[in-house]
N, C-alpha and C positions, 0 to 999 in steps of 0.2 A: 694539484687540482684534478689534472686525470683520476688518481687513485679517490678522490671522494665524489666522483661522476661515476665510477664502475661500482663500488660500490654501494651509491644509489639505487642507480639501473640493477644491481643482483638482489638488491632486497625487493622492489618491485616485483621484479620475477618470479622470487622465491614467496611472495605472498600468493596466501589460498584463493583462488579466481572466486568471485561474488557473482552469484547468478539471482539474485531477487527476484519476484517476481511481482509486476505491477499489476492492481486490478481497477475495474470500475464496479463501481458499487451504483447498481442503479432502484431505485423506488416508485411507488407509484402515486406518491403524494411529495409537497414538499421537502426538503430537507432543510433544516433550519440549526443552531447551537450545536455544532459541531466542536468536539472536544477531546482531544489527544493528552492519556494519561502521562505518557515520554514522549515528547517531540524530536526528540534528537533518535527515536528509532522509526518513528513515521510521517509523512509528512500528506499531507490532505490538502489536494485542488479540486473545490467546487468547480463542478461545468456547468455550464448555462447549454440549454438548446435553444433550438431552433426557435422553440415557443417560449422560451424565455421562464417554464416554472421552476428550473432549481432543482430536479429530482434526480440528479447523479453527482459523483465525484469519482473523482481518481483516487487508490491509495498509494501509496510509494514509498519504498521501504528503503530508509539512510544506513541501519546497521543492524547487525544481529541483537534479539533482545526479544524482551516481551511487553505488552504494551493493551491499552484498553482503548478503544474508541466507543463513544457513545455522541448519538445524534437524534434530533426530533423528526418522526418523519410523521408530519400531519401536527395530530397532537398527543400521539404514543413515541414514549424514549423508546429507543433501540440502544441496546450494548451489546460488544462486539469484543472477544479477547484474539488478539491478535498477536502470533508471537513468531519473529524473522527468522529462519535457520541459514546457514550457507547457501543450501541448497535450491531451498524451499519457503514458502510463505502458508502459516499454515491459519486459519480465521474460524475459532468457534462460536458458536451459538448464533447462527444465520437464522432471524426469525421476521419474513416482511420485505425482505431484499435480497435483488440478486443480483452476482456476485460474476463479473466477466475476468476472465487473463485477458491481458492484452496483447501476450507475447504470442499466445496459439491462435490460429480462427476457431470459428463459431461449430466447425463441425468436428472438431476434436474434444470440444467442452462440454459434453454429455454426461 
């Protein structure tokens, strides 16, 4: 039992550290049909504010990989290619929304 607890514990170890990074994606109209081309690489929680219209989310990324999200905001689709690195999170074609880390503040995201 010892010998398959150690090496458990050394393959954790010896796995590459995940630093993902999460974002909020916020808009200035609704957000509505929210649709994730691989789900098992990202994962989407609608937030409500204050006022209750609907116009952010959270994205959160489960695994390395590449992935499409498309969303209606108003009544123009947005697509969005999004693809997870080790490292890094990297989100092209930003047209209509933007795009916050949650892991830095607001004066480092310039």
């Amino acid at each position: 039992m010892k010998k398959f607890l150690v090496l458990i514990v050394s393959l954790f170890i010896s796995m590459p550290a995940m630093a993902y990074q999460n974002y909020i994606l916020m808009a200035d109209k609704q957000i509505t049909n929210i649709e994730v081309s691989n789900s098992d690489i990202l994962k989407i929680e609608p937030m409500c504010t204050t006022k209750g219209k609907g116009c952010s989310m959270m994205l959160i990324p489960k695994n390395i990989g590449a992935t499409r999200l498309s969303f209606c905001k108003g009544r123009k689709k947005i697509n969005l290619c999004i693809t997870i690195f080790q490292d890094k999170t990297c989100i092209e074609k930003i047209n209509g929304v933007k795009l916050v880390p949650v892991d830095l503040p607001l004066e480092l995201n310039k």
